[in-house]
N, C-alpha and C positions, 0 to 999 in steps of 0.2 A: 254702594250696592248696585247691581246691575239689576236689571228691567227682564223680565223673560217674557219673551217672546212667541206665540205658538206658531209652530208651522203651519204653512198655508194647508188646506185640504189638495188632497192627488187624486188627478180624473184615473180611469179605466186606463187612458189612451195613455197620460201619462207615465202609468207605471210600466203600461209595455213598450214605451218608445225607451224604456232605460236598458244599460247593456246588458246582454245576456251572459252572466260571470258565472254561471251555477246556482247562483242566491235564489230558495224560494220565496215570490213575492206574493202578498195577498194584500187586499185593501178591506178596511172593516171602517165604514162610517167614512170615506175619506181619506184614514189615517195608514199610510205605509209600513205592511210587517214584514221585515226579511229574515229569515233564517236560513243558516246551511241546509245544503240539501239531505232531505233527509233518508237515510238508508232505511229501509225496512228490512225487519227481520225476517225469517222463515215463519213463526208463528204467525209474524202480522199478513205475507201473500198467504197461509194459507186460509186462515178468518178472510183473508176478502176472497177468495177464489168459493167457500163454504156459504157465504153470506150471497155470492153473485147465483151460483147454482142453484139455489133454494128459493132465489126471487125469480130466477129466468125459470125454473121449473113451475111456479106460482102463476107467473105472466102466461106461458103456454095455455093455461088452463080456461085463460079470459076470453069473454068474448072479442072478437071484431069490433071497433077497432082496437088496439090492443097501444099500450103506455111502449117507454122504454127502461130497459134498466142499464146505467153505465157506469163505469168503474174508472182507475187507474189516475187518480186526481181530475177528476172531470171539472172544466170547467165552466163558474156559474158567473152572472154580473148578476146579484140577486136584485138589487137596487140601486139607481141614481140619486144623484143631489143628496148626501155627499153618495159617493160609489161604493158598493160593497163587493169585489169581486172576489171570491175563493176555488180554491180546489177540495171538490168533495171527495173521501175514497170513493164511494157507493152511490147511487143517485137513480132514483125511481123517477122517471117526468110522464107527466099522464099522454095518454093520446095525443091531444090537442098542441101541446108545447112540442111534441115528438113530429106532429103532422107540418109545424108550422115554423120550424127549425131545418135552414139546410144543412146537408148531410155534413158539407167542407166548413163549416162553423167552428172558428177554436172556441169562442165563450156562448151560450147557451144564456135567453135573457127571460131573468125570471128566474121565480123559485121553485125546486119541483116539487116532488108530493113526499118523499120523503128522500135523507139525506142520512147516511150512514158515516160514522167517523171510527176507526179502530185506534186504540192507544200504541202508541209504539214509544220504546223507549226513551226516545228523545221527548215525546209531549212536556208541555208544561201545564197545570192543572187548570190554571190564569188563561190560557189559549186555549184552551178545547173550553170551556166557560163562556169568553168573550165568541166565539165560533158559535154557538150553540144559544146564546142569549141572539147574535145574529141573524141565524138561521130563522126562531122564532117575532121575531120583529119584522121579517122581510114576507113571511107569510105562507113558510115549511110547515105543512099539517104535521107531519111526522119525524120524529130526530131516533137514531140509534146511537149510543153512543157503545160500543164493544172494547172490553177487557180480557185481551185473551188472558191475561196472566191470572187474574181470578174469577176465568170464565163467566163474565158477567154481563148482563145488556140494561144501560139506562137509558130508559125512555122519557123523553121528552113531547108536548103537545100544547099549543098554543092555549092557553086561558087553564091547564093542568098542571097538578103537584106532579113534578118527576117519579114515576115507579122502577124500581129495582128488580128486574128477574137473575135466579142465579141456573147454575147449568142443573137442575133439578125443577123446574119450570118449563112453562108451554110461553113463548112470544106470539102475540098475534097482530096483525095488522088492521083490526077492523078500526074504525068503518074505509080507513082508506085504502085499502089492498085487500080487500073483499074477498073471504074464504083464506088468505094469509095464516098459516099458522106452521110453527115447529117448537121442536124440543129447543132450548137453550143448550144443551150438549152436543145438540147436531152442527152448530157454529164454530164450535173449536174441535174437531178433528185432532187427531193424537197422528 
């Protein structure tokens, strides 16, 4: 009978010194996850392009100095020892991380204030779970997890039971996105 072995843990720097073959890579805790790349559909750019407008029209409204909102797999090293680096769709970072981050940065360090994930057909339920147990551990005030397909928003909140709104509900971001609110139906555009 053989001996199993675990793989060592993988730094930040190590997974990006690996070749660039299309594989998306993330690290969670250390541990190395590649999957093909993944296509998104029509529904899924449009929930993130609905989700981005409704936060940048939100942010507009804030005073000076004002957070950022960024999109398009943004990415995060949310934590060291082991590393947890990911790409967010959606990603709110307050002021101060916005102030103290420069502009040519590809990872962005630290957690931001909330973190937006859209289901797209590839997901696996195990991955957005392990993603999202992540998220909360590293010290994401706010998680969105979106379904365009049965237009739905789970939320997530550190020391909180996850709540379900469906596209017949109001989401609101209090206390962390202050004044934050829309219809659940305005997310997913037809």
């Amino acid at each position: 009978m053989g001996t199993l072995t675990a793989k060592p843990l993988m730094t930040t720097e190590e997974m990006l010194a690996l070749p660039d073959n299309g594989t998306v890579r993330q690290l969670i805790r250390g541990r190395l996850l590649e999957k093909s790349l993944t296509r998104h559909n029509r529904r899924h750019g449009r929930t993130e392009a609905e989700v981005a407008y409704a936060l940048k029209f939100w942010l507009r409204q804030q005073p000076e100095p004002r957070g950022e909102v960024l999109c398009g797999e943004a990415g995060f090293r949310l934590r060291r020892d082991p590393d947890s680096t990911v790409g967010i769709d959606l990603a709110y970072i307050s002021a101060e991380m916005a102030a103290s981050t420069p502009e040519d940065v590809f990872l962005i360090e630290g957690a931001p204030v909330l973190a937006v994930e859209i289901l797209s057909p590839s997901n696996k339920w195990d991955e957005v779970t392990d993603k999202v147990r992540e998220y909360l551990a590293a010290g994401v005030a706010l998680i969105w997890v979106l379904d365009p397909v049965f237009r739905t928003v789970q939320v997530y909140r550190p020391g909180c039971e996850p709540e379900m709104f469906n596209s017949r509900q109001e989401l609101t971001g209090e206390p962390h996105l202050p004044g934050f609110r829309i219809e659940v139906a305005g997310l997913f555009s037809n």
